[in-house]
C-alpha positions as CSV (number, residue, x, y, z in Angstrom):
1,X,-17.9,-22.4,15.2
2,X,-15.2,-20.4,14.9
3,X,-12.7,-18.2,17.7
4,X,-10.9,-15.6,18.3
5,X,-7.6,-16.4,20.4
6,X,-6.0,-13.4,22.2
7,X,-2.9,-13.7,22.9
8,X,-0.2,-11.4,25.1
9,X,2.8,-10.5,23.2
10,X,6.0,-8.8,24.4
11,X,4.8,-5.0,22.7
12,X,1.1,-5.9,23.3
13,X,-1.8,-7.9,22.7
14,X,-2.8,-10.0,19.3
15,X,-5.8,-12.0,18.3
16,X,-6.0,-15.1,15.9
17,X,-9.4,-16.2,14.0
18,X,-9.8,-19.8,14.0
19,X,-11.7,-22.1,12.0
20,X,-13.6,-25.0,13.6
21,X,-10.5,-27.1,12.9
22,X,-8.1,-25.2,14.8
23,X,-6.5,-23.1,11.4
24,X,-5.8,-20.0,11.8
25,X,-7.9,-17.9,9.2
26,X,-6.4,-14.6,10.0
27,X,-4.0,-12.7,12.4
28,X,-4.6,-9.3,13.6
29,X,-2.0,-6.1,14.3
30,X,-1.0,-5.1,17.7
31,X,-3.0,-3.3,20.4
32,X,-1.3,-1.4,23.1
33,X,-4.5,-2.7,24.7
34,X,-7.5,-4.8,25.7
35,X,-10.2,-2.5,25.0
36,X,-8.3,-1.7,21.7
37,X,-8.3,-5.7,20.6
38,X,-12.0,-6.1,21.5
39,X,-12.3,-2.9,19.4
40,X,-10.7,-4.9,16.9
41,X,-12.3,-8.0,17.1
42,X,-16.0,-6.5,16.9
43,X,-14.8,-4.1,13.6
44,X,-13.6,-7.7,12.1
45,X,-17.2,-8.7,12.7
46,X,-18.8,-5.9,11.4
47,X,-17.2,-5.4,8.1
48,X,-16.3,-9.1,7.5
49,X,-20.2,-9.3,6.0
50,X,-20.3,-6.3,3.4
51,X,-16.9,-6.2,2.2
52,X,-16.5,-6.0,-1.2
53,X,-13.6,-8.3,-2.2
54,X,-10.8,-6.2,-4.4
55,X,-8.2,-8.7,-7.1
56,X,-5.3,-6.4,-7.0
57,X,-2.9,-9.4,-8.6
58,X,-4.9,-9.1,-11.9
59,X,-4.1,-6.1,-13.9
60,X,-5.7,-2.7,-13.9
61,X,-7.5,-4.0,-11.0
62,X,-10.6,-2.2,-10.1
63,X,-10.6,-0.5,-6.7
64,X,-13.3,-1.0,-3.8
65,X,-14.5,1.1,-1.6
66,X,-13.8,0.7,2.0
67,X,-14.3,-1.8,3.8
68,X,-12.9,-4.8,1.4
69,X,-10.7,-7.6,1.1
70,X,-7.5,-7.4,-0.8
71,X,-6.1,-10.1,-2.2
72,X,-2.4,-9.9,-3.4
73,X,0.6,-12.0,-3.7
74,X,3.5,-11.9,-1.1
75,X,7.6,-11.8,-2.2
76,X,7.1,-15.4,-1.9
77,X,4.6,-15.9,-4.6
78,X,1.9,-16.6,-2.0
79,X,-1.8,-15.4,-2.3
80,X,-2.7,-13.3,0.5
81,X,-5.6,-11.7,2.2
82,X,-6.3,-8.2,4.2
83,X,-9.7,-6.6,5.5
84,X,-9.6,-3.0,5.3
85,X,-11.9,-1.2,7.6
86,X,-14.2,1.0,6.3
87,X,-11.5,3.9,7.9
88,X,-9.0,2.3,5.8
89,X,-6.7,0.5,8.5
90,X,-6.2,-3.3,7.9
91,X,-7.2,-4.9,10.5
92,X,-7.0,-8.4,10.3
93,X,-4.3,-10.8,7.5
94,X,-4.7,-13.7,6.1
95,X,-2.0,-16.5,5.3
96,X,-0.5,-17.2,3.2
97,X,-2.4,-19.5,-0.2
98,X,-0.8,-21.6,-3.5
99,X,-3.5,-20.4,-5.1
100,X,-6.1,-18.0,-5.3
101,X,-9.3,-19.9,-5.7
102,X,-7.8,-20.8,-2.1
103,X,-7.0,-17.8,-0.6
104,X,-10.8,-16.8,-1.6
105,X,-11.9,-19.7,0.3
106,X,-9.9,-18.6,3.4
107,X,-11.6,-14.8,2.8
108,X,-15.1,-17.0,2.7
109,X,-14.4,-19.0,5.9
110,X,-13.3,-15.7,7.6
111,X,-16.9,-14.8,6.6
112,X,-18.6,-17.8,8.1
113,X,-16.5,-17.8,11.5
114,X,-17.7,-14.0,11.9
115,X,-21.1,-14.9,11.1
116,X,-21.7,-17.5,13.3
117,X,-21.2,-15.5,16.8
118,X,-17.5,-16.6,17.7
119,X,-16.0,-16.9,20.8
120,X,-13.4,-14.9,22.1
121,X,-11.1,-16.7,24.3
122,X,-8.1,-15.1,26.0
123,X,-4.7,-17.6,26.2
């Protein structure tokens, strides 16, 4: 079963989805506070389930409807993940992948973690 790690940070708080082995599956934004991150946590939860997932590295990409996944590459050349809510804030990233049948995995895991009742731990 999967976590989420909340962590104190110098402009607020910060949670991290972990897999059963400790990786971190995704990173969220910055609350101002703990009410906020919960907030967070439980719209991660909620949406993680029916998102829709959108390509936008292939071309003419066909757009989702909030909430989805976006997968795109980084500066670096990476494969990367975001979940939009359905209000169209992103709330949680994923890191960054070699490849995209990989990233996909990481968007699938995120799914499992979220549908297995995670913890949430505060560090």
């Amino acid at each position: 079963m999967g976590k989420f790690v909340i962590r104190k940070t110098e402009t607020g708080l910060v949670f991290h989805l972990k897999a059963r082995n400790g990786q971190t599956v995704a990173v969220s934004q910055i609350y101002a506070s703990m009410e906020a991150c919960r907030k967070g946590i439980e719209s991660v939860i909620r949406h993680a389930a029916q998102a829709a997932v959108e390509d936008q590295t292939v071309r003419r990409f066909e757009p989702e409807k909030h909430p989805k996944f976006e997968i795109y590459k980084d500066r670096a050349g990476q494969f990367r993940f975001r979940l939009v809510a359905s209000n169209g804030q992103n709330i949680v990233a994923g890191a960054g992948y070699s490849t995209k049948e990989n990233c996909r995995k990481g968007i699938e895991s995120l799914r499992r973690q979220c549908a297995q009742n995670p913890k949430i731990i505060l560090e």
